[in-house]
Every structure is written in C-alpha cells, then in structure tokens.
C-alpha positions as YAML, in Angstrom:
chain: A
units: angstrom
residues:
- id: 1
  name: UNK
  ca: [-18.26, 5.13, -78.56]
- id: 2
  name: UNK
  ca: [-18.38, 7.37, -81.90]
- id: 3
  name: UNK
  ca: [-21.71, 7.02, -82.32]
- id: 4
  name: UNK
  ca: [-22.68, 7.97, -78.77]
- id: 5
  name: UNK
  ca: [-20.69, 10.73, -79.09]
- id: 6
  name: UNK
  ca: [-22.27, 11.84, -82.19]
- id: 7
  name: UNK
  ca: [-25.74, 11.73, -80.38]
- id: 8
  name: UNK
  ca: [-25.11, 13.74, -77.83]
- id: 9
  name: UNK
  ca: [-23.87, 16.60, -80.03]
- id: 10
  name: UNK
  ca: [-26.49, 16.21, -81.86]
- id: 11
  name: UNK
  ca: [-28.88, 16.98, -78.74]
- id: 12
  name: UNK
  ca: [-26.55, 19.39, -77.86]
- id: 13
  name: UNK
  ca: [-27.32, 21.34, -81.17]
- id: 14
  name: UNK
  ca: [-31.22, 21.11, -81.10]
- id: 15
  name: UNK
  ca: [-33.38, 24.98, -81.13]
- id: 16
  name: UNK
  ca: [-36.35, 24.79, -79.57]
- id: 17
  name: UNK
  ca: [-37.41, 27.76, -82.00]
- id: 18
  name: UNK
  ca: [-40.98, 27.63, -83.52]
- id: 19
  name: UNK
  ca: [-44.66, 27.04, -83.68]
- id: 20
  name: UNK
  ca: [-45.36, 24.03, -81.94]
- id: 21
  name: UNK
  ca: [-48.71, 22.38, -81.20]
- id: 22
  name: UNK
  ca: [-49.74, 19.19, -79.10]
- id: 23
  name: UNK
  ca: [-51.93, 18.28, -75.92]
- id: 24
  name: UNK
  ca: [-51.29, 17.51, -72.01]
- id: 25
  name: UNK
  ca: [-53.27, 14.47, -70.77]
- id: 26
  name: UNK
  ca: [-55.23, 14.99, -67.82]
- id: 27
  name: UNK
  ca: [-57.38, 12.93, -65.72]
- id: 28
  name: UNK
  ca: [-60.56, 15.08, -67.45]
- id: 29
  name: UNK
  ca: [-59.33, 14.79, -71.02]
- id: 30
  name: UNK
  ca: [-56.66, 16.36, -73.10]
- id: 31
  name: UNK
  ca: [-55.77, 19.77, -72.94]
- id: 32
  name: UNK
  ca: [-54.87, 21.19, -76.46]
- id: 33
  name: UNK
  ca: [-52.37, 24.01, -76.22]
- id: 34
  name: UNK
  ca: [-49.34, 25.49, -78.27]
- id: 35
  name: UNK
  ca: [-46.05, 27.01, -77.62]
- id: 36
  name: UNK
  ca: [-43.93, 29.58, -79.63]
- id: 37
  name: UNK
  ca: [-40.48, 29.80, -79.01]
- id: 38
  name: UNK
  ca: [-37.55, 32.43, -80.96]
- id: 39
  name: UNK
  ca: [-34.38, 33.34, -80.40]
- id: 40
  name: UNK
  ca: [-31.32, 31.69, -79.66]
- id: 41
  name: UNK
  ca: [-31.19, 28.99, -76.76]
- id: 42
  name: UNK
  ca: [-29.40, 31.21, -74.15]
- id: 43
  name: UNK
  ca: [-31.63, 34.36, -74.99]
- id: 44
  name: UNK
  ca: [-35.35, 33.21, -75.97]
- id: 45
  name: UNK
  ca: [-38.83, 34.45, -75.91]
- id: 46
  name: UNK
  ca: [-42.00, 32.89, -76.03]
- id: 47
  name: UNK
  ca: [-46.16, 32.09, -75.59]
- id: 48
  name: UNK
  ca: [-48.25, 29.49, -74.54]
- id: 49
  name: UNK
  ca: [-51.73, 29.85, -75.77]
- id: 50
  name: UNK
  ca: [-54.47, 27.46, -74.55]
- id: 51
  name: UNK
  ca: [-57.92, 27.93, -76.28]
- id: 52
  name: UNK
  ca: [-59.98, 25.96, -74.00]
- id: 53
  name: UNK
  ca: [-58.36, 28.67, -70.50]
- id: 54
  name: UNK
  ca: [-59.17, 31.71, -72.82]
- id: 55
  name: UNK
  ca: [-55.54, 32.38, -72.63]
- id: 56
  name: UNK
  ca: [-53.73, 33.42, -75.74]
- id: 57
  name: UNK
  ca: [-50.07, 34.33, -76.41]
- id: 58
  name: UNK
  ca: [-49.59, 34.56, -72.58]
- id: 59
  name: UNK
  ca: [-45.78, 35.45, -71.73]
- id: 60
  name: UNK
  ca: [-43.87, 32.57, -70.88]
- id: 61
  name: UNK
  ca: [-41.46, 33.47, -67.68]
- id: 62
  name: UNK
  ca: [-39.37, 30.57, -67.80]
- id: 63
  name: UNK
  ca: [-37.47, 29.37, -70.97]
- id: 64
  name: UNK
  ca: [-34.33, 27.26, -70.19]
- id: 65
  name: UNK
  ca: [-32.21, 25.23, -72.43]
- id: 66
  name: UNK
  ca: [-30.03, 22.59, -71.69]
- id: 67
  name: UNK
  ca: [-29.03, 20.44, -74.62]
- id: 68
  name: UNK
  ca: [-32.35, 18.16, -75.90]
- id: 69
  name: UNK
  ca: [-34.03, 19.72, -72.39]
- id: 70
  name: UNK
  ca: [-36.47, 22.19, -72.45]
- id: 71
  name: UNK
  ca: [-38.41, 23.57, -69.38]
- id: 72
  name: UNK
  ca: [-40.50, 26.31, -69.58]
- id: 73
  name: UNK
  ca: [-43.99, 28.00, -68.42]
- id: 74
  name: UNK
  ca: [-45.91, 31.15, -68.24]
- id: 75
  name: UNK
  ca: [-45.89, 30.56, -64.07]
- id: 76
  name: UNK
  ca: [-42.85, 29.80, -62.19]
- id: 77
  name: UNK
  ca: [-45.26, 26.92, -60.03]
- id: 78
  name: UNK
  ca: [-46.45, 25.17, -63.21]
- id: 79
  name: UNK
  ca: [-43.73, 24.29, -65.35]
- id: 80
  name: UNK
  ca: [-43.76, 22.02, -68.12]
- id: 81
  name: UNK
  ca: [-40.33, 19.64, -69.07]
- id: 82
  name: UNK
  ca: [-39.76, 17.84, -72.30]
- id: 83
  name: UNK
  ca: [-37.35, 16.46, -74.43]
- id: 84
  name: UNK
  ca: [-36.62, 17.79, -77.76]
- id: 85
  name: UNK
  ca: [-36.38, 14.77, -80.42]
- id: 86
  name: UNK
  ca: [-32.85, 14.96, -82.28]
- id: 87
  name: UNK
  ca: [-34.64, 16.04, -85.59]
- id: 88
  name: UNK
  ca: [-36.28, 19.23, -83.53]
- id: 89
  name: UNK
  ca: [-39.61, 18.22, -84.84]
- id: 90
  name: UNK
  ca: [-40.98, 17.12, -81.63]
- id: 91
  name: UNK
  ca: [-41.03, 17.05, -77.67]
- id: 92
  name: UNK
  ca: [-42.41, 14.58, -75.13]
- id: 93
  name: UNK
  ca: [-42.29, 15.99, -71.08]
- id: 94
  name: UNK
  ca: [-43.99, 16.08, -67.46]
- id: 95
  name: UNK
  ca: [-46.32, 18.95, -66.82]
- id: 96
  name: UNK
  ca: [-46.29, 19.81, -62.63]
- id: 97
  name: UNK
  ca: [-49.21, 21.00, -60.62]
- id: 98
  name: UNK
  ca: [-48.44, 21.07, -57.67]
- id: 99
  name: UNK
  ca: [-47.85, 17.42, -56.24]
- id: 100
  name: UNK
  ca: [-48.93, 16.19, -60.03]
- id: 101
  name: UNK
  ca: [-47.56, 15.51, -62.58]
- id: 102
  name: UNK
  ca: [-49.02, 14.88, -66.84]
- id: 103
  name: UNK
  ca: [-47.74, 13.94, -69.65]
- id: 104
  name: UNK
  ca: [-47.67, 15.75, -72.85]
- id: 105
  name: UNK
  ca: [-46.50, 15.58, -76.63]
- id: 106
  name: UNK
  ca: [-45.87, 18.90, -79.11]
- id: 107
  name: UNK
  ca: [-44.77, 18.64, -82.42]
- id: 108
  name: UNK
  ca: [-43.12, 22.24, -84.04]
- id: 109
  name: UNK
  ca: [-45.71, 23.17, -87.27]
- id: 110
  name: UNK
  ca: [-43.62, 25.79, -88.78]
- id: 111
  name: UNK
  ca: [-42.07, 28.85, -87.44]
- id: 112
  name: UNK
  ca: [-42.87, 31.17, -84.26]
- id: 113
  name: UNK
  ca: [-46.07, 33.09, -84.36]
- id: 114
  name: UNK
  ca: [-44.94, 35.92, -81.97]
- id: 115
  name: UNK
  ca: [-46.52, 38.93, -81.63]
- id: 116
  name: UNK
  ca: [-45.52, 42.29, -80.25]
- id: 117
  name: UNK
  ca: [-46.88, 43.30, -76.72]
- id: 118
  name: UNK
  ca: [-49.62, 46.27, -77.12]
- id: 119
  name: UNK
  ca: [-48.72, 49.23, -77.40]
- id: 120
  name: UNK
  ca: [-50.40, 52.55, -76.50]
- id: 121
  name: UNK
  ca: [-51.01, 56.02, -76.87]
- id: 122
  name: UNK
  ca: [-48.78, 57.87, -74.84]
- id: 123
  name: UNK
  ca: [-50.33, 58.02, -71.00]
- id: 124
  name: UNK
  ca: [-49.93, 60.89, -68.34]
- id: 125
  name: UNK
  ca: [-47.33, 61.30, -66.02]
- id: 126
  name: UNK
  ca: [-49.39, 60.49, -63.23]
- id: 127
  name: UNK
  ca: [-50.61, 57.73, -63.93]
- id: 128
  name: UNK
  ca: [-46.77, 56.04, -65.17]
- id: 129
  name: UNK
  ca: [-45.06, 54.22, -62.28]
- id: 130
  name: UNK
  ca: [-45.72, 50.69, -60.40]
- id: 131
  name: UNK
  ca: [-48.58, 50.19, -58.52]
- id: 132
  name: UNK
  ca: [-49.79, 47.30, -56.72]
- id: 133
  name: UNK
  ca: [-53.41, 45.89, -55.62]
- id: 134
  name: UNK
  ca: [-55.69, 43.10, -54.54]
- id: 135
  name: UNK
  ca: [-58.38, 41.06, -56.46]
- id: 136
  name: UNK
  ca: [-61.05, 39.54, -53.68]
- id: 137
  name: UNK
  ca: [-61.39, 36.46, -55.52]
- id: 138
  name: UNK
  ca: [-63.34, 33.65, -54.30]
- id: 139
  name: UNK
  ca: [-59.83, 31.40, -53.86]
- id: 140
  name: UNK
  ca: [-58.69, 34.04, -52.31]
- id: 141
  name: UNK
  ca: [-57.15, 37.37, -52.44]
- id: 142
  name: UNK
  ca: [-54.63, 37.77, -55.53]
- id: 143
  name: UNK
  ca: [-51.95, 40.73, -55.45]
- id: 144
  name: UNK
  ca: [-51.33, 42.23, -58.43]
- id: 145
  name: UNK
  ca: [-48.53, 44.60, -59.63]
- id: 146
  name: UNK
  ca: [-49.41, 46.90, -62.41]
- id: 147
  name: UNK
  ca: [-46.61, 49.03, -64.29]
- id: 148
  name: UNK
  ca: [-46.99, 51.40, -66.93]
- id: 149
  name: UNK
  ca: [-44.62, 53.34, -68.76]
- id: 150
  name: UNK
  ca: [-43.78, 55.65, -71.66]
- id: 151
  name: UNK
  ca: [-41.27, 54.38, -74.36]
- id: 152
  name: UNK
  ca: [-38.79, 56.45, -76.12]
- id: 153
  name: UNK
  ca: [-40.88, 55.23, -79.29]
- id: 154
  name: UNK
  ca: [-43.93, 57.33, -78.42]
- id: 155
  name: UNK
  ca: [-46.01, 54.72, -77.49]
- id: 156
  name: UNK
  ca: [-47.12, 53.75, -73.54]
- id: 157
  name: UNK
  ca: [-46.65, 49.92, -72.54]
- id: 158
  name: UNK
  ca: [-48.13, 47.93, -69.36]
- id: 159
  name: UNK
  ca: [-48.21, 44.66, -67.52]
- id: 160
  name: UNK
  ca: [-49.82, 43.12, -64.52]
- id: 161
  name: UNK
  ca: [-47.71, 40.69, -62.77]
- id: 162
  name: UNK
  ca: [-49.52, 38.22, -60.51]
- id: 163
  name: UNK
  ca: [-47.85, 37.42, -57.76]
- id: 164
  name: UNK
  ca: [-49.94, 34.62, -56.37]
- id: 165
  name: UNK
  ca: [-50.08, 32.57, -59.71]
- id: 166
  name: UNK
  ca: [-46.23, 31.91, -59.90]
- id: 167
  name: UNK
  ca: [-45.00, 35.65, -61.28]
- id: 168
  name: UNK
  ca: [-47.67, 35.40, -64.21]
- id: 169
  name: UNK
  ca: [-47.23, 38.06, -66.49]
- id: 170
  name: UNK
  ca: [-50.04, 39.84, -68.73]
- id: 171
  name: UNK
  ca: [-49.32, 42.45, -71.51]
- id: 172
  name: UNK
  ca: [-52.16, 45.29, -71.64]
- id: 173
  name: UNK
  ca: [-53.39, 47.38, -73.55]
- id: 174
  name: UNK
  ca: [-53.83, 50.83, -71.89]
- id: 175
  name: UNK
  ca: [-55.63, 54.19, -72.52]
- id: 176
  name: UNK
  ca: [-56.15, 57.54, -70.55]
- id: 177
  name: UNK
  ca: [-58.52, 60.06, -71.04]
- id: 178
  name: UNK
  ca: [-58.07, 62.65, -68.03]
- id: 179
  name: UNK
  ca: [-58.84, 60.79, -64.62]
- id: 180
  name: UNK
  ca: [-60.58, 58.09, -66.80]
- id: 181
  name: UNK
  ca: [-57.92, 54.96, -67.44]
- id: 182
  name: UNK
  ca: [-59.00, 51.45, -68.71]
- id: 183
  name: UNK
  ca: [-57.01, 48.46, -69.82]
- id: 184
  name: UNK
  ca: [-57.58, 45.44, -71.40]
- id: 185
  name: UNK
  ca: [-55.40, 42.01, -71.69]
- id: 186
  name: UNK
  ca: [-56.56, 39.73, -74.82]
- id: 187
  name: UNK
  ca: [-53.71, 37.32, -73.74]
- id: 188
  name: UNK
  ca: [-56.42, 36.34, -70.68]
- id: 189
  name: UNK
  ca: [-59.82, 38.42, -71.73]
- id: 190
  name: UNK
  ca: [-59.46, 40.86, -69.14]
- id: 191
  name: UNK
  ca: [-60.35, 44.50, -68.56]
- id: 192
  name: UNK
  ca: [-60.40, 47.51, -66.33]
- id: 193
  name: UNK
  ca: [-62.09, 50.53, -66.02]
- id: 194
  name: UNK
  ca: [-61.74, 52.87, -63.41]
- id: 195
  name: UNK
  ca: [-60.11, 56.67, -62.30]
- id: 196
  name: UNK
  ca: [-57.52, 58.09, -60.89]
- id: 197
  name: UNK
  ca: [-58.72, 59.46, -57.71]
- id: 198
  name: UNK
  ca: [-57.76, 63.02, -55.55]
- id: 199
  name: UNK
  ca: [-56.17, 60.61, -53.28]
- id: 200
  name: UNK
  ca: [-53.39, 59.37, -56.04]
- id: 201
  name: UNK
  ca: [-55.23, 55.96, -56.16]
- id: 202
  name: UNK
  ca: [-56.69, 54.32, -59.40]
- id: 203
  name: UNK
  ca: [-59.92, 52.65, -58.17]
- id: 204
  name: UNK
  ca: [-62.48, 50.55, -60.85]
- id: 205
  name: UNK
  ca: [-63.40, 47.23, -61.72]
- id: 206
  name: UNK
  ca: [-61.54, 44.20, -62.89]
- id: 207
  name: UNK
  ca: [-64.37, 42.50, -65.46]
- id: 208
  name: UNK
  ca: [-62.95, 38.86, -66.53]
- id: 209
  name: UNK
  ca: [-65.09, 34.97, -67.68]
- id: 210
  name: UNK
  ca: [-68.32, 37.72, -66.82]
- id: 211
  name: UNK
  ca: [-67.17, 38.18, -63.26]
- id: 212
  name: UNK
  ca: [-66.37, 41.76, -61.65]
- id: 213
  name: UNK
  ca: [-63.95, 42.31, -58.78]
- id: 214
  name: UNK
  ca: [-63.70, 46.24, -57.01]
- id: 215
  name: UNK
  ca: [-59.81, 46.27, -57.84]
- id: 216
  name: UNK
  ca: [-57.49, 49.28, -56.94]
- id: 217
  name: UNK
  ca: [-54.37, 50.53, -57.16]
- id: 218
  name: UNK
  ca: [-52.12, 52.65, -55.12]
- id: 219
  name: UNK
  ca: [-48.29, 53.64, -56.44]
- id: 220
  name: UNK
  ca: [-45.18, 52.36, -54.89]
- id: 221
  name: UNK
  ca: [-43.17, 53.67, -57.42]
...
C-alpha cells in the first residue's frame, strides 16, 4: 500500500513545463511536431509547432493538468491526451480527429522555447476594435474574428480567432499607414493587405500556401 501511495504522489507532482519533441503516427507516416509548455500546472501557456503544416509556435487554447494527465491543443476539436512519465521526461497519448484517434510519443529536450506575441507600432483609433469576416475557402466558408488593440506599453497587438477550426488562435503582426493596414502571422505564414474603406470596412486579400482569398472585415466592436 506505501508504495502505491508513493506513486501516485509522485504523478501528482509531475510539470509538464518545457521543450518537448516527438511524432504522432498516422496512417500516411509520422507527423513530427513539438510542444512548449511554462508556468505552473493550474496557470500555463504554451505552442505547438509542426514544420511539415507550416505552423510554428501556434497558441495552444487548451492546457489542462490533472496529476500525470495532460490534454492540450491549439483547437478545441483536435486535442491531444498523454501521460506524463513519473520522471517528467516523457509523454505517451491519443491524438482525436474527429471520429479518430493516433498515437503519439514526446520526450521534454530542455526548457520552454516561448516567445512573445508580436508586437506593433501603435495603430489608429479606427482601426482598434473587433471585427469579424469570412474566408471563401474551397471547404467552405471560415469566419474569422480579428481584434486589435493598443497596449499601455506603446505597442499595438492582434489576433485572428477562427471560429470554424475549434477557436484557433493566431498572433499578428500589424501595421497602419493611413487607410493602408496589412498583417502578417509567421505562426501559420499568413498575410493581409488591404484598406480601411469610407464605409468603416477593412477590405483586402488574405495571401496564405500561395493562395488568395477577397477577405473583409466589418467592426462589431
């Protein structure tokens, strides 16, 4: 009984936090990707980068912790589970798409490689607010919510939230000169270029993988 006991405090204790680096195995091949995690395990932050998607240091949404369990993802439809070994050096878990499910291994390299989200020279005040829009994609249309605001700091900060891929979240970089606005995302490769219109609208072009989508935006907030 002692020794089961001791166990499970051990699991208890395990941190998630750090650099970790592994595959998922899919019917195609493995997928090489890598997680960072910091913080404690009731407040944490974190990235999923996957070289082979283009996507790097992508927001993860999701971070929980329950004892050796870990479940986290950049979508709130794609989540990945695992187990954290009692020496923290390694997890094994289930990654869900939809009605499948693959298994994949990480083992923690050193510590987190976080980086700050972009920030930006201070932007207008008509361009700050929330603002939503659709992308015509082929799979269909994708609605997008686009915020920008102006930090005590000095610096303007942005996002698009996806809210057809499962809340996904992408830091931007963002500039303004006059009715001229662009923005670019390296976390997914991304850009926009386009102007604020007479009409309060910010109309352009979404450019991303050498595709281009008519994209605007009109403010809800």
């Amino acid at each position: 009984m002692t020794s089961v006991l001791l166990a499970l405090a051990v699991a208890a204790s395990v941190n998630p936090a750090g650099h970790w680096e592994g595959s998922v195995e899919t019917p195609q091949g493995n997928i090489a990707f890598q997680i960072d995690l910091a913080g404690s395990t009731g407040a944490m932050v974190g990235a999923i980068t996957i070289p082979s998607q283009r996507l790097r240091a992508l927001p993860l949404t999701t971070i929980t912790v329950d004892g050796a369990t870990l479940i986290f993802g950049a979508r709130t439809d794609q989540l990945l589970e695992a187990r954290v070994a009692d020496d923290g050096q390694s997890m094994t878990g289930t990654f869900r798409l939809a009605t499948y499910a693959f298994p994949f291994a990480l083992s923690r390299t050193g510590d987190a490689r976080l980086t700050p989200a972009p920030a930006s020279p201070r932007v207008g005040a008509e361009l700050e607010g929330t603002w939503r829009g659709t992308l015509a994609d082929t799979g269909g249309d994708l609605h997008v919510v686009l915020t920008v605001h102006n930090d005590a700091d000095g610096f303007a900060r942005a996002e698009i939230v996806n809210l057809d891929e499962g809340g996904l979240r992408i830091p931007l970089a963002i500039a303004q000169t006059a009715a001229a606005v662009t923005f670019e995302s390296p976390a997914v490769e991304g850009s926009f270029a386009g102007s604020l219109t007479a009409s309060g609208e910010l109309a352009g072009t979404f450019r991303q993988n050498g595709a281009e989508l008519p994209l605007t935006f009109r403010r809800t907030e």
